[in-house]
N, C-alpha and C positions, 0 to 999 in steps of 0.2 A: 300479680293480680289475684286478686282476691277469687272471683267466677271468671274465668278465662272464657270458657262458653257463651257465656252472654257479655260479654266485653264489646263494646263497638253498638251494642242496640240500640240504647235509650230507652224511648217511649215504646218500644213495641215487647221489650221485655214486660213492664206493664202493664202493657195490654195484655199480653198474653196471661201473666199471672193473676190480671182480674175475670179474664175469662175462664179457666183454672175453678177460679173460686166459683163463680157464679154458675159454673157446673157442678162444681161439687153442691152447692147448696142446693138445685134444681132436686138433685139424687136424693139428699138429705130428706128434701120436702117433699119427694115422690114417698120416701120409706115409713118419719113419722108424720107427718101431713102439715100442711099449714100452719102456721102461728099464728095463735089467737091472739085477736086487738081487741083487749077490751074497752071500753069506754075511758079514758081517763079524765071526766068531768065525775064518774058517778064516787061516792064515798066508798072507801077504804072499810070491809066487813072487820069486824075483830072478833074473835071468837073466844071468849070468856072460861078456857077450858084450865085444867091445873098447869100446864105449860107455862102456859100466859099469867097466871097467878104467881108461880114460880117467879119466874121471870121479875114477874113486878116488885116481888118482897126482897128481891138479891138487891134491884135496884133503889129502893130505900138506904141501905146503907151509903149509898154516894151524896154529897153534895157538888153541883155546878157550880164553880168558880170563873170569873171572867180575871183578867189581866187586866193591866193598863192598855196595852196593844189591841186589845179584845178580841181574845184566842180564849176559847173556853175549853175546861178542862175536868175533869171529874176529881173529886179527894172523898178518900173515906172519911165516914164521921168522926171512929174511933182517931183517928192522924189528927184532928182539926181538934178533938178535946186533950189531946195529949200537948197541941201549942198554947191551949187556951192557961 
């Protein structure tokens, strides 16, 4: 056997391990506090910084290609002018 110890439980081994958890997580949330729920109707900020501008110029060099299947996939531009 694999947990000899809890061999024979079932459901109370589960239970127990979900009780377990939801004590450890009570602790967790006593230490860094609650999780914030934000709104998820309101709009997504973007914040316009060189990060994000980075970011955006890497992503130029890709183009999205779909399949027959319609799995989409990324290809560099240089790959796609080297088959053209």
């Amino acid at each position: 056997m694999l947990f000899p110890r809890h061999a024979g439980r079932g459901w109370k081994t589960v239970a127990h391990f979900v009780d377990g958890f939801m004590s450890l997580t009570d602790r967790l949330r006593f230490f860094f506090g609650p999780a914030t729920r934000l709104d998820s109707g309101s709009p997504v900020v973007h914040r316009h910084d060189e990060f994000e501008q980075a970011s955006e110029e890497e992503l130029t060099h890709f183009v999205v290609e779909t399949d027959t299947s319609g799995h989409h996939y990324a290809v560099r531009r240089e790959d796609l002018d080297k088959e053209a």
